[in-house]
N, CA, C and O atoms as a GROMACS GRO file, in nm:
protein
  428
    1UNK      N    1   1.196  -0.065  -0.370
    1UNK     CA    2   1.111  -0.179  -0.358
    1UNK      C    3   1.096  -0.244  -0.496
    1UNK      O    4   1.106  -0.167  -0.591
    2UNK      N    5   1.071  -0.393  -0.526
    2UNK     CA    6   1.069  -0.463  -0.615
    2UNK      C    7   0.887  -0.408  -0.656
    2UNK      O    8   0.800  -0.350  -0.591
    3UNK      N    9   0.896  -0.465  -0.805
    3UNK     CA   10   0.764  -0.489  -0.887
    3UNK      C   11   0.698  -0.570  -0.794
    3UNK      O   12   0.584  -0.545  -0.755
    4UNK      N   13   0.761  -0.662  -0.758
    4UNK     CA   14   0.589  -0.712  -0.644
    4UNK      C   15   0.587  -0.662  -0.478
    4UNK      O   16   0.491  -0.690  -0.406
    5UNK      N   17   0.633  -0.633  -0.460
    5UNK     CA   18   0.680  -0.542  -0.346
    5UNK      C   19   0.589  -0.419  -0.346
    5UNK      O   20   0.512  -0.387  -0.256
    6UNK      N   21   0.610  -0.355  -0.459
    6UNK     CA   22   0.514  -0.233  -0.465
    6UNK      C   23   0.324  -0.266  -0.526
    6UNK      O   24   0.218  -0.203  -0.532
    7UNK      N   25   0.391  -0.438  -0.568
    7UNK     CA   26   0.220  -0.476  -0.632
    7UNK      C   27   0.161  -0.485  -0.440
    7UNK      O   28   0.097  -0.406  -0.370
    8UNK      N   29   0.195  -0.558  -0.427
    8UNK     CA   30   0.166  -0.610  -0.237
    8UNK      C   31   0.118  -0.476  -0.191
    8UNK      O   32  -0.003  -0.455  -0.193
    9UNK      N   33   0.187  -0.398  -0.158
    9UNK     CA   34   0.163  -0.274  -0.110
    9UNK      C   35   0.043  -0.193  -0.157
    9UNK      O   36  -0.031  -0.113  -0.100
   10UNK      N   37   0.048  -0.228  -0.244
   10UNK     CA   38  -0.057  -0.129  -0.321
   10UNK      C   39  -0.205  -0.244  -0.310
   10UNK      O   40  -0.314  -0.192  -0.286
   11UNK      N   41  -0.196  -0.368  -0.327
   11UNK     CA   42  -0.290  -0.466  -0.311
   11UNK      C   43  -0.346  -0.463  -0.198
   11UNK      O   44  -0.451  -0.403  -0.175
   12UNK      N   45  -0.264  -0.545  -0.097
   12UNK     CA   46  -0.259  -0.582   0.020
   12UNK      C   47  -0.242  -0.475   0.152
   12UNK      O   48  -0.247  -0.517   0.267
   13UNK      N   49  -0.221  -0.329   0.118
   13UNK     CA   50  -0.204  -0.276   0.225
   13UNK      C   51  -0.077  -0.291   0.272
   13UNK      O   52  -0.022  -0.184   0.298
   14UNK      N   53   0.011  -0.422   0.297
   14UNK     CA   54   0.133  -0.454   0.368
   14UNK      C   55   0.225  -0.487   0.324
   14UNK      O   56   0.184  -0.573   0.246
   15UNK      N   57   0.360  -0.482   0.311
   15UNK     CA   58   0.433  -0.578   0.254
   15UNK      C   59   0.539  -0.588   0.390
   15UNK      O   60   0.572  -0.482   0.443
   16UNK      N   61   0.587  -0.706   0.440
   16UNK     CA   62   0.699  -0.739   0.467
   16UNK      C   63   0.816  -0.841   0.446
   16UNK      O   64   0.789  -0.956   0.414
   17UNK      N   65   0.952  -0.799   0.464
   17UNK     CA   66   1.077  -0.908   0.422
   17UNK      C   67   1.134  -0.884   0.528
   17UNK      O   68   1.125  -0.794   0.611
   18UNK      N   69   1.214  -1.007   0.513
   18UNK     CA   70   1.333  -1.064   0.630
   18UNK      C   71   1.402  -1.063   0.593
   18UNK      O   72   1.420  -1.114   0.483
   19UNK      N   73   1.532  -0.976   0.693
   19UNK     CA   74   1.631  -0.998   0.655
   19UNK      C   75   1.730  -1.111   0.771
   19UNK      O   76   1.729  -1.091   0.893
   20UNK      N   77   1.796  -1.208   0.718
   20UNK     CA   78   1.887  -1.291   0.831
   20UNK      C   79   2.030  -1.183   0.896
   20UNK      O   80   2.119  -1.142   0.821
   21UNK      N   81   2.026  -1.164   0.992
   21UNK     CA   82   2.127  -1.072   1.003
   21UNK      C   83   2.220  -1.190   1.106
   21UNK      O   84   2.164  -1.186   1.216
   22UNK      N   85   2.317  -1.271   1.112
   22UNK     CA   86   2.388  -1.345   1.183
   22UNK      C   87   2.301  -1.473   1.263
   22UNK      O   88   2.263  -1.568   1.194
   23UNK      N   89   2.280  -1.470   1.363
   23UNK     CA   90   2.165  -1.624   1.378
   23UNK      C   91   1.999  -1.563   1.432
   23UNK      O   92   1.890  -1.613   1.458
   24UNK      N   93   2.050  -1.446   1.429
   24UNK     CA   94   1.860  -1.360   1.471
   24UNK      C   95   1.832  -1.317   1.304
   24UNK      O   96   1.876  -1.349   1.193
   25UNK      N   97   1.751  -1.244   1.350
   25UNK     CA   98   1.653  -1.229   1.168
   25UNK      C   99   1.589  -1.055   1.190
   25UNK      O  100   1.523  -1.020   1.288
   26UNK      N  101   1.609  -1.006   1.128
   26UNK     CA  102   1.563  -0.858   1.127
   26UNK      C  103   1.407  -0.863   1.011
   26UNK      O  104   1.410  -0.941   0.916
   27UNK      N  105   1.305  -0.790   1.030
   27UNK     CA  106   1.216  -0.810   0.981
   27UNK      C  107   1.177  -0.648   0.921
   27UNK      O  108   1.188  -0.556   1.003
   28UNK      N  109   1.143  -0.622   0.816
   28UNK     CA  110   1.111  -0.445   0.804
   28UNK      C  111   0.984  -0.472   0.703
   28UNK      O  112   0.982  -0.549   0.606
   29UNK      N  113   0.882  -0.390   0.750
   29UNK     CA  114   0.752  -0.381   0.681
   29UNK      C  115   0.740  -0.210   0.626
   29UNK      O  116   0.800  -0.107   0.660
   30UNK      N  117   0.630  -0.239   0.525
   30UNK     CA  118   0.539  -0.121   0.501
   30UNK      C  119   0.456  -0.101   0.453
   30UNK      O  120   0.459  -0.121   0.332
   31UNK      N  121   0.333  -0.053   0.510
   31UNK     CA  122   0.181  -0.036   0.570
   31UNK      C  123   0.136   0.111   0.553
   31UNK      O  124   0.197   0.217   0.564
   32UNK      N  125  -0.021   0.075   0.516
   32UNK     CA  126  -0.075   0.206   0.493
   32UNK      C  127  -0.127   0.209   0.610
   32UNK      O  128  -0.136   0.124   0.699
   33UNK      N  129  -0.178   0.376   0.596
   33UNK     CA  130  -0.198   0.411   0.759
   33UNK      C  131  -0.298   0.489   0.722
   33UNK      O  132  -0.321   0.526   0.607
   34UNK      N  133  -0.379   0.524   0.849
   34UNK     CA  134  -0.494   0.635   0.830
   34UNK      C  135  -0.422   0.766   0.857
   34UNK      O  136  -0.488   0.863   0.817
   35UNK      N  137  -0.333   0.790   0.902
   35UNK     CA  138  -0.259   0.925   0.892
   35UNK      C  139  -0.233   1.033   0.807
   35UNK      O  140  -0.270   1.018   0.690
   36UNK      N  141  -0.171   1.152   0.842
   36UNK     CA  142  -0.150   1.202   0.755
   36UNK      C  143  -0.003   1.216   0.657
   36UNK      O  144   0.004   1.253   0.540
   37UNK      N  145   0.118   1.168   0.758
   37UNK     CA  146   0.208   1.190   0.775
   37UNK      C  147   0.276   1.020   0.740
   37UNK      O  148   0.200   0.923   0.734
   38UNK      N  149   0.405   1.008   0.722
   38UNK     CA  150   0.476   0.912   0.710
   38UNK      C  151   0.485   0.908   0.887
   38UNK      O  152   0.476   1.008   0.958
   39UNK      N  153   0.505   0.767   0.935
   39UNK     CA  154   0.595   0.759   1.039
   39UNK      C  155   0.665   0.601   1.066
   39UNK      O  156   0.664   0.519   0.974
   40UNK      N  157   0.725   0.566   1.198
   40UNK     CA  158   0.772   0.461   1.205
   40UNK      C  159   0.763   0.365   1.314
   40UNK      O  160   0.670   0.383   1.392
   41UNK      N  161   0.839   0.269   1.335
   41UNK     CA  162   0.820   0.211   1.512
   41UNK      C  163   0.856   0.091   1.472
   41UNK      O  164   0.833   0.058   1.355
   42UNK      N  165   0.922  -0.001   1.564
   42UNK     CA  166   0.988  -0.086   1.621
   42UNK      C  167   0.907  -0.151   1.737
   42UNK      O  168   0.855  -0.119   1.843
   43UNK      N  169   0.925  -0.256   1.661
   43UNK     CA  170   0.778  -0.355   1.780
   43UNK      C  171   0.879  -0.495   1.729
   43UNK      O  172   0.896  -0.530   1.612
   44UNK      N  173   0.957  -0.583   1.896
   44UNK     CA  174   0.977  -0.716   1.845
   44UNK      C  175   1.070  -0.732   1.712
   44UNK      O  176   1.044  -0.833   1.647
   45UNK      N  177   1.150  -0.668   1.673
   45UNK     CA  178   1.241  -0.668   1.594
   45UNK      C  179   1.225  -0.681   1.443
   45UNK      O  180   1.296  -0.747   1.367
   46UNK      N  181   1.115  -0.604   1.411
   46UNK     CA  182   1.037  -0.563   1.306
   46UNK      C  183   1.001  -0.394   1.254
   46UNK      O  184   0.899  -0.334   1.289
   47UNK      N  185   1.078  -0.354   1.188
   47UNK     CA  186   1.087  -0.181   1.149
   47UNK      C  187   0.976  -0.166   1.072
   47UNK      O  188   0.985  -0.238   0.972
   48UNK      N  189   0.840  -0.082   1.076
   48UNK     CA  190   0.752  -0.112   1.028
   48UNK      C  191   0.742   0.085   0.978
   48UNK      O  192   0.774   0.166   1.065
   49UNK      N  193   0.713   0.119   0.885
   49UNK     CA  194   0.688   0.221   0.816
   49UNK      C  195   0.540   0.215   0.764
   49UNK      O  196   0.482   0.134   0.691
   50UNK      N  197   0.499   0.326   0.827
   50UNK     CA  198   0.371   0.374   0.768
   50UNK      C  199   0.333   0.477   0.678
   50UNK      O  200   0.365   0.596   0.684
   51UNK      N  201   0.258   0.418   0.590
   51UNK     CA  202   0.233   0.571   0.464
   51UNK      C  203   0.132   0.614   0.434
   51UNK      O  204   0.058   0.538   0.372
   52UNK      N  205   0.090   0.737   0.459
   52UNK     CA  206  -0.072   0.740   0.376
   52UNK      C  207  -0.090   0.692   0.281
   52UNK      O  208  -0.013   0.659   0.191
   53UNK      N  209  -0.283   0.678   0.304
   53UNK     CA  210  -0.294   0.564   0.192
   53UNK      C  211  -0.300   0.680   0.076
   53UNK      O  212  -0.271   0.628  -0.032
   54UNK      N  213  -0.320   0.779   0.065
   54UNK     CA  214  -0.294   0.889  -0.082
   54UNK      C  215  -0.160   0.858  -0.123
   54UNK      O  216  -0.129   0.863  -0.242
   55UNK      N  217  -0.079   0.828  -0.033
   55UNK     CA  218   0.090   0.833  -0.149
   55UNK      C  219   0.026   0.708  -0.190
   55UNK      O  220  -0.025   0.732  -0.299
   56UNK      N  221   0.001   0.572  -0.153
   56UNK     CA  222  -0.034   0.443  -0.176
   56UNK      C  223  -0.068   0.431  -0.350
   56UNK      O  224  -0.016   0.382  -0.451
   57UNK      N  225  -0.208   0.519  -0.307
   57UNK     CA  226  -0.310   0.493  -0.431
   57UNK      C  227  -0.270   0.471  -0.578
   57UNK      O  228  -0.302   0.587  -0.600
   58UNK      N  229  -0.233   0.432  -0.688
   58UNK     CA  230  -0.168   0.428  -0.762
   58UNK      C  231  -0.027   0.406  -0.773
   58UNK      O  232  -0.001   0.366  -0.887
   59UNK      N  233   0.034   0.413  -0.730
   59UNK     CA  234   0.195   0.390  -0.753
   59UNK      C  235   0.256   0.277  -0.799
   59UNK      O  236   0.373   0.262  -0.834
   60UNK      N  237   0.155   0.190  -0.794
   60UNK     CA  238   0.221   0.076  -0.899
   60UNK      C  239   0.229   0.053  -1.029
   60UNK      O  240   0.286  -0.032  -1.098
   61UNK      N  241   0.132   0.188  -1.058
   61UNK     CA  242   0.102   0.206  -1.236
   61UNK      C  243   0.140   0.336  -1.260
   61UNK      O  244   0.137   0.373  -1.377
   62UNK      N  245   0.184   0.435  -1.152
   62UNK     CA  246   0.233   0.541  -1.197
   62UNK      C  247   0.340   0.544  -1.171
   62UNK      O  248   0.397   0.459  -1.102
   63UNK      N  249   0.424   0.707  -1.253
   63UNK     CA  250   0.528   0.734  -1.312
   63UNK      C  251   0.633   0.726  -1.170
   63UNK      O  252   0.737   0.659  -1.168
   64UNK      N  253   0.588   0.796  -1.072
   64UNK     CA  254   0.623   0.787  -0.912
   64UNK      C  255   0.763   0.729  -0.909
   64UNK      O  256   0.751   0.609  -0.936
   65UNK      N  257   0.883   0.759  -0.890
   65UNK     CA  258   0.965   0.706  -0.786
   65UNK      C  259   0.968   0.645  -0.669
   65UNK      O  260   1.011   0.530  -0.653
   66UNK      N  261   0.906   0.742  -0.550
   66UNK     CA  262   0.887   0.698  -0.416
   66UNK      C  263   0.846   0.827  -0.371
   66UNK      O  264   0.820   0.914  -0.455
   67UNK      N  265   0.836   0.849  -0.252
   67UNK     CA  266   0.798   0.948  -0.214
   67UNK      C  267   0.864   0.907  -0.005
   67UNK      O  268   0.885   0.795   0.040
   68UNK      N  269   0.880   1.063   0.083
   68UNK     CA  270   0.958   1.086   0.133
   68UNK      C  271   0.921   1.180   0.278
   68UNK      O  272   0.845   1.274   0.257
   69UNK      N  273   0.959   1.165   0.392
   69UNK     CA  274   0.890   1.270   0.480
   69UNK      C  275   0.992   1.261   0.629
   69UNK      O  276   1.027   1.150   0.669
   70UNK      N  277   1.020   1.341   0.675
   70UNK     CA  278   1.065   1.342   0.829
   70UNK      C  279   0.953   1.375   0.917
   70UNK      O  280   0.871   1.465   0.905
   71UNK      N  281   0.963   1.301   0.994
   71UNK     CA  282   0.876   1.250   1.131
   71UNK      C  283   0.922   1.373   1.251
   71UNK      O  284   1.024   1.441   1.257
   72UNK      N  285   0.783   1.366   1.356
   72UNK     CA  286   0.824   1.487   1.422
   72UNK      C  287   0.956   1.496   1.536
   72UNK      O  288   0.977   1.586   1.617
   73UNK      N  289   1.015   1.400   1.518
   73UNK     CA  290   1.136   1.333   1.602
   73UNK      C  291   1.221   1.365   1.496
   73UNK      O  292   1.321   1.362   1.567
   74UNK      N  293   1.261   1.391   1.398
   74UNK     CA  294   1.339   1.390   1.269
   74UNK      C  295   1.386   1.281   1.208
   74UNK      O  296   1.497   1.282   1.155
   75UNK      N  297   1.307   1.172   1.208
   75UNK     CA  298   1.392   1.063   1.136
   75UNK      C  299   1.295   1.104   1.010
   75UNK      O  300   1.176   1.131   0.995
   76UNK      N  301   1.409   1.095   0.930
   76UNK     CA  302   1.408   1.130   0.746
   76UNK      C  303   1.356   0.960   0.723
   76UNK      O  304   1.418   0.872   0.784
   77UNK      N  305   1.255   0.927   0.642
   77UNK     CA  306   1.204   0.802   0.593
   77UNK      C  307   1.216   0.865   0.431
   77UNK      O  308   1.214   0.982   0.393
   78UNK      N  309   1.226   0.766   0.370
   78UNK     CA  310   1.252   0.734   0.257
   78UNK      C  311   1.234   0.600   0.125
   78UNK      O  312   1.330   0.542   0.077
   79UNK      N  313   1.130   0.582   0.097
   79UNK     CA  314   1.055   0.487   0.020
   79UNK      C  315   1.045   0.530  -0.146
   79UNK      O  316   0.991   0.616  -0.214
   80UNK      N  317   1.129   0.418  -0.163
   80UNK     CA  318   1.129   0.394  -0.353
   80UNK      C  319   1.117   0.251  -0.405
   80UNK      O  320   1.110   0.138  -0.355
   81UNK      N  321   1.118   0.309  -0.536
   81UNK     CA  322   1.095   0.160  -0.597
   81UNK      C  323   1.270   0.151  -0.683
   81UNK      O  324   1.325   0.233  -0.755
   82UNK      N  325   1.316   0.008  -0.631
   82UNK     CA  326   1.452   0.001  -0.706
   82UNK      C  327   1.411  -0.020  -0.836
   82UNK      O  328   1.310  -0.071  -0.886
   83UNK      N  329   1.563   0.056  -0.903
   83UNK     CA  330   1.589   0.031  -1.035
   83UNK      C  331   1.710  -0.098  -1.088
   83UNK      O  332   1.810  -0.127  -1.021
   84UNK      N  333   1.682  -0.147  -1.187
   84UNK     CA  334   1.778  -0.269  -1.214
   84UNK      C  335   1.931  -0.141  -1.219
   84UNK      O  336   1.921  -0.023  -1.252
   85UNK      N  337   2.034  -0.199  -1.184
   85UNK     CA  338   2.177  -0.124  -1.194
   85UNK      C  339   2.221  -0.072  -1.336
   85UNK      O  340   2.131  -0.101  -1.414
   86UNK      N  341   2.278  -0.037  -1.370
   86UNK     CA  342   2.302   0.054  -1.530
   86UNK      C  343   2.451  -0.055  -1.585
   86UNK      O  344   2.488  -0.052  -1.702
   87UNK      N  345   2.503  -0.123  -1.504
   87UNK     CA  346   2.614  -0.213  -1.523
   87UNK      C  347   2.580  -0.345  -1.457
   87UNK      O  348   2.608  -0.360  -1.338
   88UNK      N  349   2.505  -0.473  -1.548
   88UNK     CA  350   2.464  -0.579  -1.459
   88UNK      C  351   2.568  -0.655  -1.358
   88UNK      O  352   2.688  -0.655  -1.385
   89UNK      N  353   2.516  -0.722  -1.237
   89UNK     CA  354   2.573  -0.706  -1.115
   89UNK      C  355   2.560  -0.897  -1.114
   89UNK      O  356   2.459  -0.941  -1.058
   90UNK      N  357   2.631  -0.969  -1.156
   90UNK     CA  358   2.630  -1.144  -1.178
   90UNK      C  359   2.575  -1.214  -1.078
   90UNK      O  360   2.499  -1.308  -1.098
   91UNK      N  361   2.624  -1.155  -0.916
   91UNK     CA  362   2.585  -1.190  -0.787
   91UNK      C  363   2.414  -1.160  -0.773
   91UNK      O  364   2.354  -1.246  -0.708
   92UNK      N  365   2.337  -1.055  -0.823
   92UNK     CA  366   2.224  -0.985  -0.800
   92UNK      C  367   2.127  -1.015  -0.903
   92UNK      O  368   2.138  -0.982  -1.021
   93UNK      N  369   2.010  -1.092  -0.839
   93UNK     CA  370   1.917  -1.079  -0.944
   93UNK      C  371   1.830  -0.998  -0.942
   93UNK      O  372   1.746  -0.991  -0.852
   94UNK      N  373   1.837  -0.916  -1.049
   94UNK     CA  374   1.720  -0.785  -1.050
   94UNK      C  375   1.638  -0.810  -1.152
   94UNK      O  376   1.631  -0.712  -1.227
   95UNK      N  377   1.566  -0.912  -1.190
   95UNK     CA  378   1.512  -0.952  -1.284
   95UNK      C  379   1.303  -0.890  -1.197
   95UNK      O  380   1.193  -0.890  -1.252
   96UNK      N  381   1.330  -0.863  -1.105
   96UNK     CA  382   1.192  -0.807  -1.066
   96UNK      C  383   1.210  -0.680  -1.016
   96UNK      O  384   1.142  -0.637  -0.923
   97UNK      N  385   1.322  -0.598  -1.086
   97UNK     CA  386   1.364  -0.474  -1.032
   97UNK      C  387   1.268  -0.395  -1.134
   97UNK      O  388   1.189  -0.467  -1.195
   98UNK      N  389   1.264  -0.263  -1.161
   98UNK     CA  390   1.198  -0.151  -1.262
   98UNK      C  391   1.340  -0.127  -1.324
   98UNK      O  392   1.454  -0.096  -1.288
   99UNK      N  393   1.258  -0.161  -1.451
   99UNK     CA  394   1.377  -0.107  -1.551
   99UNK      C  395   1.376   0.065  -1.521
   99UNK      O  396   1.292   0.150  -1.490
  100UNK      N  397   1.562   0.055  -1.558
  100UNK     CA  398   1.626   0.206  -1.497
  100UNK      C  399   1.582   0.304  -1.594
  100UNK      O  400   1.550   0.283  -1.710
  101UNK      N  401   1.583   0.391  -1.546
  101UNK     CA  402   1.491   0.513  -1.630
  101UNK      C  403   1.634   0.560  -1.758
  101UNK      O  404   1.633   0.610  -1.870
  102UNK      N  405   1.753   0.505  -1.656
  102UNK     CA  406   1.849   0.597  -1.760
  102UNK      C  407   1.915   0.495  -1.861
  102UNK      O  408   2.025   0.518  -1.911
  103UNK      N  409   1.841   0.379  -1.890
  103UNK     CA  410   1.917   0.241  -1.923
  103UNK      C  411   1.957   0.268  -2.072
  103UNK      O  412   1.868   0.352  -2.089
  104UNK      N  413   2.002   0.264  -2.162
  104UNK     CA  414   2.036   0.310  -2.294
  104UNK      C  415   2.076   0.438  -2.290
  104UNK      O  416   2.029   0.500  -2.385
  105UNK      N  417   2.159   0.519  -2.204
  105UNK     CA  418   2.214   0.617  -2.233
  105UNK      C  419   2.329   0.632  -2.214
  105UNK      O  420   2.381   0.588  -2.111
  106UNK      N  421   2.427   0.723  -2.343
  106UNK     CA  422   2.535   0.701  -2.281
  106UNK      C  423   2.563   0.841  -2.186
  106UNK      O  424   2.476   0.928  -2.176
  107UNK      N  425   2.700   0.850  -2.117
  107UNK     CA  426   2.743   0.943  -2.068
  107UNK      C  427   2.793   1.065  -2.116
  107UNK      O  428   2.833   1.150  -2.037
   0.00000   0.00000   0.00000
């Protein structure tokens, strides 16, 4: 997830984007939940992920990656915050990405 992506989330409770997938539009959100557990669901062509609000709390100012859980159906969910690429990408603007943790290093 982008720097404002994870600001939203952490603000607002919600964030969602669209994606255009051919002449329909795919929509994917993610929402805090009173739960305990990560889970998911499909409503109207919108993938909506729910997270406790404890993973929530901070993560826009902390060290956090993302954080991660399988649902009692087994779908593996998986929520991070992107990093800008280690080789810039001309097509891609990652100018609201998190700078990469490994950026000045060599191999």
């Amino acid at each position: 997830m982008s720097q404002t992506e994870v600001d939203q989330i952490c603000s607002q409770g919600k964030v969602t984007t669209i994606c255009p997938v051919g002449d329909q539009r795919l929509s994917y959100s993610l929402a805090i939940d009173q739960s305990d557990c990560m889970h998911a669901n499909i409503q109207h062509g919108n993938i909506t992920v729910y997270v406790p609000q404890n993973l929530i709390t901070g993560w826009a100012t902390d060290q956090r990656v993302g954080f991660d859980d399988t649902t009692k159906d087994g779908l593996y969910l998986l929520v991070e915050k992107d990093f800008q690429c280690l080789k810039p990408r001309s097509y891609e603007d990652e100018s609201d990405l998190y700078i990469n943790p490994n950026a000045g290093e060599s191999c």
